[in-house]
DSSP file (Angstrom, degrees, kcal/mol; ACC not computed):
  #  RESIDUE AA STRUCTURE BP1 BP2  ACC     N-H-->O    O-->H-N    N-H-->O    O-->H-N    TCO  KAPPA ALPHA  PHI   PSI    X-CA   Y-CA   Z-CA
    1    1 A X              0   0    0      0, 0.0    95,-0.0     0, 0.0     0, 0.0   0.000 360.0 360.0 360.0 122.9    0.0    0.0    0.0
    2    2 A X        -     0   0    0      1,-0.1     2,-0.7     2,-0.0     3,-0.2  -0.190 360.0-110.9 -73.4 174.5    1.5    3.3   -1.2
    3    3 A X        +     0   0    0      1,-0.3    -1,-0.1     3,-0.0     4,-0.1  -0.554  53.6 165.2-100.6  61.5    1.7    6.1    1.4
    4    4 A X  S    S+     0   0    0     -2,-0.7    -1,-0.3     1,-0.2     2,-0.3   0.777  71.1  13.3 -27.2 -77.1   -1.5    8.6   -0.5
    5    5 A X  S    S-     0   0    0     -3,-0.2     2,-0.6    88,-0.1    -1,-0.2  -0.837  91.0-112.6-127.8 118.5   -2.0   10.7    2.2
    6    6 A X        -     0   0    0     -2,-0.3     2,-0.9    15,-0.1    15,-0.3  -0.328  26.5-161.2 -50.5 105.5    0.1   11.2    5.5
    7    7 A X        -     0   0    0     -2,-0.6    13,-0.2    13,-0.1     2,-0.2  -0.767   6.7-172.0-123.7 126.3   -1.0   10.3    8.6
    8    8 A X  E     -A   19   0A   0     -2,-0.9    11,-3.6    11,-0.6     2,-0.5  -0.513  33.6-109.6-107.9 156.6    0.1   11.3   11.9
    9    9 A X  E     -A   18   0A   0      9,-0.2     2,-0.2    -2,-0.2     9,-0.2  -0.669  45.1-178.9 -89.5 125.7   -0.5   10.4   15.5
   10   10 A X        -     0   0    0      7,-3.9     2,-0.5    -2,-0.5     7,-0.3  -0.581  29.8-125.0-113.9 174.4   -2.6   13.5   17.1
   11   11 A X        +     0   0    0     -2,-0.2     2,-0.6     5,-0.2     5,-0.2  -0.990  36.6 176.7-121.9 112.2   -4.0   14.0   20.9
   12   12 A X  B >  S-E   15   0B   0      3,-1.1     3,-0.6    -2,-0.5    43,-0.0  -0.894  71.6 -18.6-125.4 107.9   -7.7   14.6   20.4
   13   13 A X  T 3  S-     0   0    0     -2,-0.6    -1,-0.1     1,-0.3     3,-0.1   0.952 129.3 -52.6  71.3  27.8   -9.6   14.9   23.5
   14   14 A X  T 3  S+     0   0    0      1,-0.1     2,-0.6     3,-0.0    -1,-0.3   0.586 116.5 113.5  61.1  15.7   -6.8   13.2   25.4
   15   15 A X  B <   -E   12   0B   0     -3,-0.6    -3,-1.1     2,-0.0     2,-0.7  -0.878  66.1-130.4-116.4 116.6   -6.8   10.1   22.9
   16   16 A X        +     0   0    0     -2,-0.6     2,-0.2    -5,-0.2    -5,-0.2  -0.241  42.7 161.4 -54.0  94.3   -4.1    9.3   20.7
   17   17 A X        -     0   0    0     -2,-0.7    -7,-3.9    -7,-0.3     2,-0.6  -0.657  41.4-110.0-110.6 165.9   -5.6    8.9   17.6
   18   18 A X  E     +A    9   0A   0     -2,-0.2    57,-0.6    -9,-0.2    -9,-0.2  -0.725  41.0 175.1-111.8 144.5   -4.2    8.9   13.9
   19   19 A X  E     -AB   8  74A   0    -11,-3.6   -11,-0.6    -2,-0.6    55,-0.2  -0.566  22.2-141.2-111.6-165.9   -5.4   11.9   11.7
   20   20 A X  E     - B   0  73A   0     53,-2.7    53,-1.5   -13,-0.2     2,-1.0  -0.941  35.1 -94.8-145.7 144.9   -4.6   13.2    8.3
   21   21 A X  E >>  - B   0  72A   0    -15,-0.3     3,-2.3    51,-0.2     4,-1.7  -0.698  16.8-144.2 -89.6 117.1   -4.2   16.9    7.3
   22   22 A X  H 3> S+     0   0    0     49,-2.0     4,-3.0    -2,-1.0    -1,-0.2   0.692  99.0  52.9 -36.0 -56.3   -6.9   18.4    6.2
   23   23 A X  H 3> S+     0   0    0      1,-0.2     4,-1.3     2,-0.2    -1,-0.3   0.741 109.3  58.0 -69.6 -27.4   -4.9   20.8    3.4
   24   24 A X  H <> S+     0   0    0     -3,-2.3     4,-4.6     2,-0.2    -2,-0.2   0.799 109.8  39.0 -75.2 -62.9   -3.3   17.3    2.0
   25   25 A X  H  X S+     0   0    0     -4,-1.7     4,-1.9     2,-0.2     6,-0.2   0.869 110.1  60.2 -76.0 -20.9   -6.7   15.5    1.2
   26   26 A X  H  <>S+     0   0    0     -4,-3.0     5,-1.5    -5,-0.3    -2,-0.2   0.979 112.0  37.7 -45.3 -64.3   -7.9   18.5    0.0
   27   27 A X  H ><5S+     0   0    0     -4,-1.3     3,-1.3     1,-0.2    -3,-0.2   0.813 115.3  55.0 -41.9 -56.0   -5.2   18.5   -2.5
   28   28 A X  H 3<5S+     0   0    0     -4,-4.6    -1,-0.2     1,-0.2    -2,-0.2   0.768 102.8  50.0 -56.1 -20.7   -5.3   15.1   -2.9
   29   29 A X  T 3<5S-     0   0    0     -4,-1.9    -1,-0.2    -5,-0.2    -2,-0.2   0.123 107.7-121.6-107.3  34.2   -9.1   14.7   -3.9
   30   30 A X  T < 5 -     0   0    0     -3,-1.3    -3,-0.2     1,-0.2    -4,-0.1   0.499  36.4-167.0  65.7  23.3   -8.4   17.6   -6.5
   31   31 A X      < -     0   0    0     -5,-1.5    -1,-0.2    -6,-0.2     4,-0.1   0.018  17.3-160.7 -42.4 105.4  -11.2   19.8   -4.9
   32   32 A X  S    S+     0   0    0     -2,-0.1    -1,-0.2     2,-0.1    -2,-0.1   0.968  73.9  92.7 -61.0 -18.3  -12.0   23.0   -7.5
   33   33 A X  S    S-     0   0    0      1,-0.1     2,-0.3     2,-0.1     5,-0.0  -0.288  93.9-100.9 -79.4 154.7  -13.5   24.6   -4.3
   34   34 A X    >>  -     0   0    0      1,-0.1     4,-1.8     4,-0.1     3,-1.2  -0.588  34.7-117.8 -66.7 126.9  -10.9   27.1   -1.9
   35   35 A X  H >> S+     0   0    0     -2,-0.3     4,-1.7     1,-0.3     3,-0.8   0.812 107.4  50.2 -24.5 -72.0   -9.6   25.3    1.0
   36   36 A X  H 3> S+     0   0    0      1,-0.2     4,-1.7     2,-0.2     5,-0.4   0.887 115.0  40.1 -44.9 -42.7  -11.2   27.5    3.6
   37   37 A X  H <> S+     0   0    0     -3,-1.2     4,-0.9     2,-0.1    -1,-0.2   0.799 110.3  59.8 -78.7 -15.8  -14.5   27.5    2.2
   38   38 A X  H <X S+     0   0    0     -4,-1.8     4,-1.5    -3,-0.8     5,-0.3   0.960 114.8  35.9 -73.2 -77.0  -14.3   23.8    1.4
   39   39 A X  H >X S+     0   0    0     -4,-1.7     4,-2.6     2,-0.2     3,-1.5   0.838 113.2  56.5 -44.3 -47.2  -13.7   22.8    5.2
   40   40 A X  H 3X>S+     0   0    0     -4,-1.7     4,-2.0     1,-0.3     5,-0.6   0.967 115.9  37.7 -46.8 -63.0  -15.9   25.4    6.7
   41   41 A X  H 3X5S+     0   0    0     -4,-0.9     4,-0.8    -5,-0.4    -1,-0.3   0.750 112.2  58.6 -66.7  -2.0  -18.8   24.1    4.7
   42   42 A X  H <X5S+     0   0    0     -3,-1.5     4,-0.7    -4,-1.5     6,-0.2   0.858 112.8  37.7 -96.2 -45.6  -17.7   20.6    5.1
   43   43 A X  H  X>S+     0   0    0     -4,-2.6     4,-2.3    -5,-0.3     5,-1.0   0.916 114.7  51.9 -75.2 -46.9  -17.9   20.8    9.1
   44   44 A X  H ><5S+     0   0    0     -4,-2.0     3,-0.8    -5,-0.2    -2,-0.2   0.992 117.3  44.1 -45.5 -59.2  -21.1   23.1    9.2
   45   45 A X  H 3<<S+     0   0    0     -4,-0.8    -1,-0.1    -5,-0.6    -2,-0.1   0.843 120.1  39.7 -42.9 -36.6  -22.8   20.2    6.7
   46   46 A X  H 3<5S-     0   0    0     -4,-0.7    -1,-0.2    -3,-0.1    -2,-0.2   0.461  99.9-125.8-122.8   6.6  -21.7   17.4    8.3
   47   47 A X  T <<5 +     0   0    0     -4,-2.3    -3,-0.2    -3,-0.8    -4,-0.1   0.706  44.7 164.9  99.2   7.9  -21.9   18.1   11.7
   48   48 A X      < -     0   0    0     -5,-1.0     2,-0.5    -6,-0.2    -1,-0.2  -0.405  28.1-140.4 -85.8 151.0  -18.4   17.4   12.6
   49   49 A X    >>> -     0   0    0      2,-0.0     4,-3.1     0, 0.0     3,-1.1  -0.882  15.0-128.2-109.7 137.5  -17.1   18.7   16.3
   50   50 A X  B 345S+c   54   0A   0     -2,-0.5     5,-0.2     1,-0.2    23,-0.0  -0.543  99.7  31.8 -81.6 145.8  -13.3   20.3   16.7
   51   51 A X  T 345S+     0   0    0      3,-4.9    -1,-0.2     1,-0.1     4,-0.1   0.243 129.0  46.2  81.4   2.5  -11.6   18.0   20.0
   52   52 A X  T <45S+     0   0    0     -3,-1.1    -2,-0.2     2,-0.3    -1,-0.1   0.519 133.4   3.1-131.4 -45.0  -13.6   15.4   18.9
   53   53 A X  T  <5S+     0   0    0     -4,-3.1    21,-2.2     1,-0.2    24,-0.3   0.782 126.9  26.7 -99.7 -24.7  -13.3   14.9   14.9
   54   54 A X  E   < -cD  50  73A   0     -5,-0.8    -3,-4.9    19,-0.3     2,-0.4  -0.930  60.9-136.9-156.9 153.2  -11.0   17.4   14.4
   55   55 A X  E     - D   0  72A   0     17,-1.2    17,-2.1    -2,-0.2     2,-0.8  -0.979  12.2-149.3 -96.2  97.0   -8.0   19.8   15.4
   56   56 A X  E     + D   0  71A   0     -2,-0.4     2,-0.4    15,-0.2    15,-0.3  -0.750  18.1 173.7 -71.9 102.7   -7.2   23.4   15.0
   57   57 A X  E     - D   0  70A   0     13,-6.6    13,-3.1    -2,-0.8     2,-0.9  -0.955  27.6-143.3-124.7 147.3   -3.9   24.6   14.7
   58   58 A X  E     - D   0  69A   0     -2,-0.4     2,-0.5    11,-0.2    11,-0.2  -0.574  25.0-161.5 -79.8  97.7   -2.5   28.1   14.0
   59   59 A X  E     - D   0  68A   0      9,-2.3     9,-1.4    -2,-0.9    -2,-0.0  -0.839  19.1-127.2 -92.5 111.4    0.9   27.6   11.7
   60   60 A X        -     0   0    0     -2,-0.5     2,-0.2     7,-0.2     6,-0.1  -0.284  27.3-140.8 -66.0 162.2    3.2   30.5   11.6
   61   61 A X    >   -     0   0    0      4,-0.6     3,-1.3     1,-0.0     6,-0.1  -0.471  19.4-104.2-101.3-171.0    3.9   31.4    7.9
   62   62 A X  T 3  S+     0   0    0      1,-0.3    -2,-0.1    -2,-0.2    -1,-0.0   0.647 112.6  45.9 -85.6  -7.9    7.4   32.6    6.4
   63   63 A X  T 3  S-     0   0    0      0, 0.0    -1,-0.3     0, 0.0    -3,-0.0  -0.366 115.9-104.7-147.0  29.8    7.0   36.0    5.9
   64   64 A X  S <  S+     0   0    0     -3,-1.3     2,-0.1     1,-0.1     3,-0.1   0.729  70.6 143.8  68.6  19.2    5.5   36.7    9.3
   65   65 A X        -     0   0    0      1,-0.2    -4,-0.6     0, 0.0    -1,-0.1  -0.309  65.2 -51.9 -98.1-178.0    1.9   37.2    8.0
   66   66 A X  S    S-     0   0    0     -2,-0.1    -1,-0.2     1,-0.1     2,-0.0  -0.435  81.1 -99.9 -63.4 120.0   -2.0   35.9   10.1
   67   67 A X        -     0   0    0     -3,-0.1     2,-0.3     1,-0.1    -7,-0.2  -0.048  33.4-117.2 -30.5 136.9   -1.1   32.1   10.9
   68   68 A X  E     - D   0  59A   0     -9,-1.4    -9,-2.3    -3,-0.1     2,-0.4  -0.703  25.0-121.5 -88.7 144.9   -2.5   29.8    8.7
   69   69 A X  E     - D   0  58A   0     -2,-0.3     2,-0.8   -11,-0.2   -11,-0.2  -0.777  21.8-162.0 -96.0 157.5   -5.0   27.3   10.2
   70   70 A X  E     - D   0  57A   0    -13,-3.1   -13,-6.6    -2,-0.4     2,-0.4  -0.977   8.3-153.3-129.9 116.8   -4.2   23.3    9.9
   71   71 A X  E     - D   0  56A   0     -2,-0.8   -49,-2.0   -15,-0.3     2,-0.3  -0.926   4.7-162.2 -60.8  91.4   -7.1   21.2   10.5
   72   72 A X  E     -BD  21  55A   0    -17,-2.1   -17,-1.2    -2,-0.4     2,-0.3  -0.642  17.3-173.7 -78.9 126.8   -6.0   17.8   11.8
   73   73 A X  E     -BD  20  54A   0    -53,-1.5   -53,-2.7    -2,-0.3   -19,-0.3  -0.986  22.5-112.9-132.7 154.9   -9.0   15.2   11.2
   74   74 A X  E  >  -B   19   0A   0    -21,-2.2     4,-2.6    -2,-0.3     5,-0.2  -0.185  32.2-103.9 -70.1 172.6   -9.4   11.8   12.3
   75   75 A X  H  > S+     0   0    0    -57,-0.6     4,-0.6     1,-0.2    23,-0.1   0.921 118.4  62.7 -58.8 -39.3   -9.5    8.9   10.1
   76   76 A X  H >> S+     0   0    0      1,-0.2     4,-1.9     2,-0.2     3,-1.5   0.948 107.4  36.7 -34.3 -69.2  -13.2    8.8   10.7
   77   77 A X  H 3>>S+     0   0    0    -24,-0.3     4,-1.8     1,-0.3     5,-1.1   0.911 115.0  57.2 -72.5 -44.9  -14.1   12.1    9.3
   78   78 A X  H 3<5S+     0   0    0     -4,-2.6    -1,-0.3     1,-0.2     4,-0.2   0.825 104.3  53.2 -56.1 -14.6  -11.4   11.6    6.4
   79   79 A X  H <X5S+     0   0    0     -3,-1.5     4,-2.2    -4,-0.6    -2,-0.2   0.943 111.6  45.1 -68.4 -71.3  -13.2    8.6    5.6
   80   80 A X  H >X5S+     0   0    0     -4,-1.9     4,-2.7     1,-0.2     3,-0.5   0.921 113.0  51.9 -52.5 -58.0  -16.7   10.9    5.4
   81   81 A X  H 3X5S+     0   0    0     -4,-1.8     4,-1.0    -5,-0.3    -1,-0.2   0.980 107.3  52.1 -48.7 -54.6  -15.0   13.6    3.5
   82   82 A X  H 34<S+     0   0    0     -5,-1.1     5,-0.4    -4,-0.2    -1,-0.3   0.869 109.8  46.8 -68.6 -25.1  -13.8   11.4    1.0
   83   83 A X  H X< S+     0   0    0     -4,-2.2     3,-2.1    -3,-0.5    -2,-0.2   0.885 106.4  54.8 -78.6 -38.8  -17.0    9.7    0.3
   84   84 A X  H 3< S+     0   0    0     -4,-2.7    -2,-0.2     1,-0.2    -1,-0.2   0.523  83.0  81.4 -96.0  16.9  -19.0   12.6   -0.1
   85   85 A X  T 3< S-     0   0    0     -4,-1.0    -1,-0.2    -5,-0.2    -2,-0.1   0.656  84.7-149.4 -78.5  -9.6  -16.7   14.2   -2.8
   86   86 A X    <   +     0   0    0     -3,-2.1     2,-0.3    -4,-0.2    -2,-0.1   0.798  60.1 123.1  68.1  10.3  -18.8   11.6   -5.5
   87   87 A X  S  > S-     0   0    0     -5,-0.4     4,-1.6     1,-0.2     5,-0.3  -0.776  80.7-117.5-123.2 173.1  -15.6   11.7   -7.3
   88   88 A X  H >> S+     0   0    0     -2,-0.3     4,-3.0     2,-0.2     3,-0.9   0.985 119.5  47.7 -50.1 -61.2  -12.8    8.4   -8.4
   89   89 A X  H 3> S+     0   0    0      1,-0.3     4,-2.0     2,-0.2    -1,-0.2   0.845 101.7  53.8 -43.5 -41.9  -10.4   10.2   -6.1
   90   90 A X  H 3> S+     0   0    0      2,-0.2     4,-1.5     1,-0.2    -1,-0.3   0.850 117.0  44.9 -77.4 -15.0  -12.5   10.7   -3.1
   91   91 A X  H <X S+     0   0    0     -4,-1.6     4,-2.6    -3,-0.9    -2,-0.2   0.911 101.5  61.7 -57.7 -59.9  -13.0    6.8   -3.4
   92   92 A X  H  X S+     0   0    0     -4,-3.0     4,-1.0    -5,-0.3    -2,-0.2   0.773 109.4  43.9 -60.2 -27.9   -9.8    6.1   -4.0
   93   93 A X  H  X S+     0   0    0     -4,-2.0     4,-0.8     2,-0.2    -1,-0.2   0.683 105.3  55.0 -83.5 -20.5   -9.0    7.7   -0.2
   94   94 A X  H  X S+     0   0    0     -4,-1.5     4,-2.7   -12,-0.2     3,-0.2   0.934 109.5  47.4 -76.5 -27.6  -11.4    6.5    1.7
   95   95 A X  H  X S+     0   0    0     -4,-2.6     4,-1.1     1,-0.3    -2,-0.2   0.840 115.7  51.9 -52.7 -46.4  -10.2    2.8    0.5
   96   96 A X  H  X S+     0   0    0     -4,-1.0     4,-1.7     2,-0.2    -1,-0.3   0.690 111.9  43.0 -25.9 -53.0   -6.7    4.4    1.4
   97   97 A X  H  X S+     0   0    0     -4,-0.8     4,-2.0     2,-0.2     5,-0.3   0.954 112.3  52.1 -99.1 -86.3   -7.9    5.4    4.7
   98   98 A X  H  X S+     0   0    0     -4,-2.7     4,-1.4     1,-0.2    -2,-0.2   0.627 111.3  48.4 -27.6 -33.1  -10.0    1.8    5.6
   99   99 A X  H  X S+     0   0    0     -4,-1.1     4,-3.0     3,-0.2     5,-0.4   0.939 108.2  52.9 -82.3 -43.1   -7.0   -0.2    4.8
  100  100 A X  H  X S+     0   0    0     -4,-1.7     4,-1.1     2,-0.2     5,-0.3   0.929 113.8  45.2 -32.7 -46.9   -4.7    2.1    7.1
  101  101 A X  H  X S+     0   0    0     -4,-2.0     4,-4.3     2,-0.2     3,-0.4   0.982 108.6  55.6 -56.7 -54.9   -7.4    1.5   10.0
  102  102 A X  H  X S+     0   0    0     -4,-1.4     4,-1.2    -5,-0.3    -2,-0.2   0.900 113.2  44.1 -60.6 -37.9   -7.4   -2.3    9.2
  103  103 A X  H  X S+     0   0    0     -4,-3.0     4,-1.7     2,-0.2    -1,-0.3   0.693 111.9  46.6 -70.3 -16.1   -3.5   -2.3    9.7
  104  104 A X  H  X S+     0   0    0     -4,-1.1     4,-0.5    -5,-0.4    -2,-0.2   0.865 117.4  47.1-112.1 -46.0   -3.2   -0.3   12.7
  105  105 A X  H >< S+     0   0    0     -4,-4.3     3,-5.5    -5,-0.3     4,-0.5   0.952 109.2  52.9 -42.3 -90.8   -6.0   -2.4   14.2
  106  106 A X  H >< S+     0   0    0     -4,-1.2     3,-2.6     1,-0.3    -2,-0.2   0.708 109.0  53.6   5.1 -90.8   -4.3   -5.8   13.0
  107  107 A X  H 3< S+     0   0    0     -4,-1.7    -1,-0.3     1,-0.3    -2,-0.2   0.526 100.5  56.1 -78.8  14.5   -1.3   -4.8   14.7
  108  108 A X  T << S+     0   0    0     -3,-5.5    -1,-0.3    -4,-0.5    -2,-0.2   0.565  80.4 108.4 -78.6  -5.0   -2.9   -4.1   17.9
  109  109 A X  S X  S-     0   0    0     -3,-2.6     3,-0.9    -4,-0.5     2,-0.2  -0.431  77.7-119.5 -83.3 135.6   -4.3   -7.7   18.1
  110  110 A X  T 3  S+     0   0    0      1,-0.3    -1,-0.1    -2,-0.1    -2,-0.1  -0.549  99.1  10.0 -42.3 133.2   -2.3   -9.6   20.9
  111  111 A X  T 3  S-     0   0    0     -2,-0.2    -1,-0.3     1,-0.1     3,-0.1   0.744  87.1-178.8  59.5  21.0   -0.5  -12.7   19.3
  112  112 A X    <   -     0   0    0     -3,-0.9     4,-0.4     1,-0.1    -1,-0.1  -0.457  21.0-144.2 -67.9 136.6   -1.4  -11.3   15.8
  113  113 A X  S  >>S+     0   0    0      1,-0.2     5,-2.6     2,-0.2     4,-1.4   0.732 100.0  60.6 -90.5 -40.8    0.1  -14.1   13.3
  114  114 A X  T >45S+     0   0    0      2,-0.2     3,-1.3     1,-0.2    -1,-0.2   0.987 104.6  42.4 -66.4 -34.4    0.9  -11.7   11.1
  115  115 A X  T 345S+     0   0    0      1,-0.3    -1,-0.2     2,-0.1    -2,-0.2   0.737 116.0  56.5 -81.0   7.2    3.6   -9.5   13.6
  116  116 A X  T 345S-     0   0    0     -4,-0.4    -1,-0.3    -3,-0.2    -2,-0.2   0.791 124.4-117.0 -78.1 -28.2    4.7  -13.0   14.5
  117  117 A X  T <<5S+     0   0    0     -4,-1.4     2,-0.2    -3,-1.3    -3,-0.2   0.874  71.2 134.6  48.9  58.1    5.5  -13.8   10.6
  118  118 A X      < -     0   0    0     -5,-2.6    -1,-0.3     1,-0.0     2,-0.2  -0.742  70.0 -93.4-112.9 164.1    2.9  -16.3   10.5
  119  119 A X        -     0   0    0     -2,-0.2     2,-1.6    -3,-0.1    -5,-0.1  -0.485  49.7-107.8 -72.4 146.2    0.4  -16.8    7.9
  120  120 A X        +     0   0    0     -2,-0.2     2,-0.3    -7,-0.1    -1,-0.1  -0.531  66.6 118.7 -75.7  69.6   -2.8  -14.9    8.9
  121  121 A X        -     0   0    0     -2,-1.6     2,-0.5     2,-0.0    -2,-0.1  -0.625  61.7-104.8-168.2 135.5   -5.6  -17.4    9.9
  122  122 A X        -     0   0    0     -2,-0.3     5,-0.1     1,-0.1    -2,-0.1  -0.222  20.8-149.6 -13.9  56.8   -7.7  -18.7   12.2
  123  123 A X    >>  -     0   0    0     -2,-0.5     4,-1.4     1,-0.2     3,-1.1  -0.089  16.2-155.3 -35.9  89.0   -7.0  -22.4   14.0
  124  124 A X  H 3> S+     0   0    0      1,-0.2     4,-4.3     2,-0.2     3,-0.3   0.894  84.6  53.1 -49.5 -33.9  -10.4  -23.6   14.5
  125  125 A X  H 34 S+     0   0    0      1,-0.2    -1,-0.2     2,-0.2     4,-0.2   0.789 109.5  45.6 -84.1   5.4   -9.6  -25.9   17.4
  126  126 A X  H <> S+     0   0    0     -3,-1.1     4,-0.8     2,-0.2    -1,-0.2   0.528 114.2  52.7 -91.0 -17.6   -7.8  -23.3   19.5
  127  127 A X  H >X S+     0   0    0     -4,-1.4     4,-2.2    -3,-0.3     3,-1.4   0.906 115.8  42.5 -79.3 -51.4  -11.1  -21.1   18.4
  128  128 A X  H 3X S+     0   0    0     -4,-4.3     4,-0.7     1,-0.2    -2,-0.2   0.511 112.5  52.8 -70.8   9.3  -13.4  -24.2   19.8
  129  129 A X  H 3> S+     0   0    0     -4,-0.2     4,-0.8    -5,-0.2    -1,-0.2   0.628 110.3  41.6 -35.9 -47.4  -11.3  -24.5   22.6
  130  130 A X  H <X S+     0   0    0     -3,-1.4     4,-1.6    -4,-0.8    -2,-0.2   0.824 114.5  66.8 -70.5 -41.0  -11.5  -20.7   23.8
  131  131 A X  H >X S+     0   0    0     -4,-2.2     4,-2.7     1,-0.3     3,-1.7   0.975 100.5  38.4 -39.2 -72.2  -15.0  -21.3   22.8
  132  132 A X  H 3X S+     0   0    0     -4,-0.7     4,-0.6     1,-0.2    -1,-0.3   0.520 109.6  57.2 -95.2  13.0  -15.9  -23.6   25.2
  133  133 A X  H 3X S+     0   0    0     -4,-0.8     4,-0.7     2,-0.2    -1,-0.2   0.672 104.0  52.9 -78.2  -5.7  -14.1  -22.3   28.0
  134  134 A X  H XX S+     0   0    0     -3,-1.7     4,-1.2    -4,-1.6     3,-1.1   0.953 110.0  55.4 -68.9 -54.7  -15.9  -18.9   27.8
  135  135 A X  H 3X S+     0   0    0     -4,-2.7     4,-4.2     1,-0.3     3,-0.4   0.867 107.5  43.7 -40.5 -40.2  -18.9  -21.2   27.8
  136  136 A X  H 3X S+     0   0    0     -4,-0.6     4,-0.8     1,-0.2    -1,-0.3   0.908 113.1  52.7 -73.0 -31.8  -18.0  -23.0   31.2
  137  137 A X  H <X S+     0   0    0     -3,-1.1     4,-0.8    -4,-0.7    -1,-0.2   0.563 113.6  44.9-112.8 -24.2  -17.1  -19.7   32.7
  138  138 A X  H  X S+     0   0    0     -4,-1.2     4,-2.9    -3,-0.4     5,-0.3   0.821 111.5  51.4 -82.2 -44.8  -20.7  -18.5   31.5
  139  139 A X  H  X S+     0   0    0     -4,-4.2     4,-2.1    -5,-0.2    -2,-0.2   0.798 113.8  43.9 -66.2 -18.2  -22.5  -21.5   32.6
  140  140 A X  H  X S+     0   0    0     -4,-0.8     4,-1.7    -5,-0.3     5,-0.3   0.964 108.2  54.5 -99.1 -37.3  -21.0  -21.2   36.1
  141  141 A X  H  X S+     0   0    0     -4,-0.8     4,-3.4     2,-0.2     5,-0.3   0.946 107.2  54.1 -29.6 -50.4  -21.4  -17.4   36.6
  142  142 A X  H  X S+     0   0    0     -4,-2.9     4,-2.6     1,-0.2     5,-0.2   0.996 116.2  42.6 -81.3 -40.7  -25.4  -18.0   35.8
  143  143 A X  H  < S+     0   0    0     -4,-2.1    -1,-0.2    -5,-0.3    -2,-0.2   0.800 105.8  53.9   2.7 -79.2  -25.2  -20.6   38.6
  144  144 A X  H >X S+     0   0    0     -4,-1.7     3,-1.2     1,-0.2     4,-1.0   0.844 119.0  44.7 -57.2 -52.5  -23.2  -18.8   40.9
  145  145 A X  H 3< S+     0   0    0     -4,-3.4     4,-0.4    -5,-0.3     3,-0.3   0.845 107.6  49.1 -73.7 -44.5  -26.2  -16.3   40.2
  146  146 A X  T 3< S+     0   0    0     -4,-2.6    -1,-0.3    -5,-0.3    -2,-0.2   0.569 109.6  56.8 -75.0  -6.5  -29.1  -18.3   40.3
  147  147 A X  T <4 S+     0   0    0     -3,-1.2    -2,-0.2    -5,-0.2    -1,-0.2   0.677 107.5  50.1 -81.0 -15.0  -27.7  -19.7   43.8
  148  148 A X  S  < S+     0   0    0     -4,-1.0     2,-0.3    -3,-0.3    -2,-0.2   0.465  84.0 112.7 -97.7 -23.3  -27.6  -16.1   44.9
  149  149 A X  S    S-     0   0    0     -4,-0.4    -3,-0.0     1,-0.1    -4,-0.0  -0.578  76.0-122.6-116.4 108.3  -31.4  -15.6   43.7
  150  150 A X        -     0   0    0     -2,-0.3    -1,-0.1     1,-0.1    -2,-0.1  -0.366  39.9-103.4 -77.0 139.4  -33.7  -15.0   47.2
  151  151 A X        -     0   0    0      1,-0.0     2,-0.1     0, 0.0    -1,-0.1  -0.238  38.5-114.9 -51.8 151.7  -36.6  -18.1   47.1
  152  152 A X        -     0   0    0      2,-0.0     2,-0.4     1,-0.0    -1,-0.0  -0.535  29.7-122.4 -84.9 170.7  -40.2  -16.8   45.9
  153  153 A X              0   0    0     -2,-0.1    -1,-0.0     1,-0.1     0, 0.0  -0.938 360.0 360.0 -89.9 125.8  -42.9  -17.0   48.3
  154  154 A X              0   0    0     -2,-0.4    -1,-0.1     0, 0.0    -2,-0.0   0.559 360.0 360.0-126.2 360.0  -45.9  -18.6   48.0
């Protein structure tokens, strides 16, 4: 998977999450519209909340002029953005953006076969194994619970 679009690890709302910069998909999804007015309408339309979907930051420029602002968005919203441009490109990023998720999930998995450099798949008798100890561990809980259970009266 080629790199499209950059994506950095942000602190939104105290959770490290990974966004993508706003002025960068813009570019990428060939937008005729001006940046500022393209995001502004993008978040009014769609609802989206800064600290929660999104980031503001104030970038100084080179020549000492009003700070630019850089819109940080989460993967979510980049996702959303990219679908509702209708266009090959904006497709072509959200697809971009879902396999990025599906890897940075993947490598959170504990044991994950793949950071192991195993083939990626599923051992059914270690799943029916796990299986049926969740089960025993369910059956004895509603037990435990139905011992627990004060007698009716009648």
């Amino acid at each position: 998977m080629s790199n499209l679009i950059n994506i950095e690890t942000k602190n939104i709302n105290g959770e490290l999450i990974q966004t993508v910069n706003t002025r960068d998909l813009h570019s990428f999804l060939e937008s005729k519209q001006e940046f500022a007015n393209w995001i502004k309408d993008r978040i009014q339309q769609y609802g989206f909340i800064e600290h929660q979907d999104f980031l503001i930051n104030l970038s100084k420029t080179p020549n000492g002029g009003r700070p630019a602002k850089e819109y940080h968005i989460s993967l979510d919203m980049a996702k959303e953005l990219s679908m509702v441009e209708r266009n090959e490109k904006g497709k072509q990023a959200r697809q971009y953006f879902i396999e990025c998720e599906r890897r940075i999930l993947q490598s959170q998995l504990p044991n994950n076969p793949t950071t192991l450099g195993l083939p990626n798949f599923i051992d059914p008798a270690e799943s029916a194994i796990a299986w049926a100890e969740q089960h025993k561990k369910v059956q004895l809980l509603g037990y435990r619970f139905n011992s627990l259970k004060p007698k009716s009266i009648v």
